[in-house]
N, C-alpha and C positions, 0 to 999 in steps of 0.2 A: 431709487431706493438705496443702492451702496452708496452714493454719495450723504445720504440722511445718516445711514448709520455710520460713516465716516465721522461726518458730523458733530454726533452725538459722543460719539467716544472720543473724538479730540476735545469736547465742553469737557466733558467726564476727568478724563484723564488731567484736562487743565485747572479743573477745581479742585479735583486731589493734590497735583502739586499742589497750589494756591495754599489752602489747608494747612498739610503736611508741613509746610516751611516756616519755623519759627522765628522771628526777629528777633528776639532777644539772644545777645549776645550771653553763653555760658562759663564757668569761671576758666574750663580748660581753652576754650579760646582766645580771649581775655591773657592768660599764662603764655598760650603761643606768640599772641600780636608783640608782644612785650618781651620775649626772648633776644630780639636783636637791637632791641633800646637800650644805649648804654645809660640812662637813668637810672636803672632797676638794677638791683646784684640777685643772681640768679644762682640756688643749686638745686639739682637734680640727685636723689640719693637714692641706693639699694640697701633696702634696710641691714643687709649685711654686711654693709661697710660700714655700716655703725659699732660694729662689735669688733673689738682688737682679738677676742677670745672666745669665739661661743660655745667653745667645752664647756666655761666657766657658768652658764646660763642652766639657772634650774630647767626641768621640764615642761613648768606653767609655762615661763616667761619662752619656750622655742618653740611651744603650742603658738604664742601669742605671735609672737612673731613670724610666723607663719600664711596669719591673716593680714598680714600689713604688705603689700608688694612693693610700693615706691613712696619717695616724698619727695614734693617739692615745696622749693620755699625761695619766694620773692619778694624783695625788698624795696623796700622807696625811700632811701634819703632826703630831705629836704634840701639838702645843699643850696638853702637862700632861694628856692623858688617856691613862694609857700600859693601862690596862684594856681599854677602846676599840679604841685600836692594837692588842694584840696579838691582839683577839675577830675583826678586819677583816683583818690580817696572815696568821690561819689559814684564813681563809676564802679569800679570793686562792693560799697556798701548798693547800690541799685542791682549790680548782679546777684548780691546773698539776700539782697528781700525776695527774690522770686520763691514761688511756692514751694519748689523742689528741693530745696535749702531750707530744711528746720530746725531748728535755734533748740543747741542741748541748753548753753547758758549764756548769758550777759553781763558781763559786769565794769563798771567804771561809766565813765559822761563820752561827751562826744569829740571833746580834747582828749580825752585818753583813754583808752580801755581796751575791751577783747570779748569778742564772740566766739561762743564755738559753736560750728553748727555742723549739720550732716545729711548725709543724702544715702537715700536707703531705708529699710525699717529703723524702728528702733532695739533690735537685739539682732541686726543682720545687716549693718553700717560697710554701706561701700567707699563711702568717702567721707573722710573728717577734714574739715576747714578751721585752722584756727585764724583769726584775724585781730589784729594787736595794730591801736595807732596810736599817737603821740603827736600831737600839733607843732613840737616844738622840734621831732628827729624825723617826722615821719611812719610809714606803715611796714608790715610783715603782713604777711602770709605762709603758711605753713598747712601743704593738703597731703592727709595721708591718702594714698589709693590701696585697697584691699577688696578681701572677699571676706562678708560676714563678720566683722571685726564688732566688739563689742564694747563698749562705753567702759563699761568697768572692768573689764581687760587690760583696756590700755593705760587706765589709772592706775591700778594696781601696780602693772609691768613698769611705768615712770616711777612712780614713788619706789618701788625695790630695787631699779638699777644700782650697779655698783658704778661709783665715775670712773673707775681704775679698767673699767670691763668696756666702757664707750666711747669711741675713738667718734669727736666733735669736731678732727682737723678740718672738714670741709667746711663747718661751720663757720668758722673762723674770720673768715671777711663778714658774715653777715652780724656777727657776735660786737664785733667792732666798732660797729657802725649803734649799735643800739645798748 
């Protein structure tokens, strides 16, 4: 009898793992695997090091900024390997069709253009994904990680920034390249 019900809860137990483990690879892992590939120019930012000044910031725009915790944003150069490019291009576009990942907008063809998409509700946005490619420089990405961040929050807060107020030093290798 303890051997049955042994048994049965190691079936149990093994179909719940089973279940539980999803194959598809997500874009934060995807971002990890690719951290120590020197292909990709990678930076890591706290959204406060974006401001040279944040006296200077009305009180919407340190509301808004409040919701944003980190960004990251990584690059792919083509530098002459455009087989490369497009093998790492599908893989990034295969990861933002999955359901979790819902499309605020689209625009441009498959040579060129940019998604924005997001995960979370739609007025309680945990993660914004922009994705930008170019057939002929290659791709970005740019993923804000927050709590409750709002679409037209963050629109607003980019069109009102002052450039005198946003410190884009880190930017600067990936600014380059594109």
């Amino acid at each position: 009898m303890v051997t049955i019900v042994k048994f049965i809860t190691a079936l149990l137990l093994g179909g719940l793992l089973l279940t539980s483990c999803n194959s598809k690879p997500s874009l934060q892992e995807y971002l990890v695997d690719k951290q120590e590939d020197g292909n990709f120019v990678k930076v890591d930012l706290a959204t406060s090091l974006l401001y040279a000044e944040e006296d200077k910031l009305t009180l919407e725009q340190k509301e808004v900024l409040k919701t944003v915790k980190k960004i990251n944003v990584v690059a792919y150069p083509i530098k002459g390997n455009a087989a490369e490019y497009t093998a790492e291009r599908k893989k990034l576009q295969d990861i933002l069709s999955q359901e979790k990942y819902q499309t605020l907008m689209t625009m441009g063809s498959n040579k060129q253009g940019m998604s924005l998409k997001y995960v979370g509700e739609e007025e309680a946005i945990d993660e914004m994904i922009v994705f930008g490619n170019d057939s002929e420089r290659g791709f970005i990405v740019f993923r804000l990680i927050g709590n409750d961040m709002k679409p037209e929050d963050m629109i607003r807060m980019l069109e009102t920034m002052d450039k005198d107020n946003v410190n884009l030093s880190a930017l600067e290798s990936i600014e380059a390249l594109f």
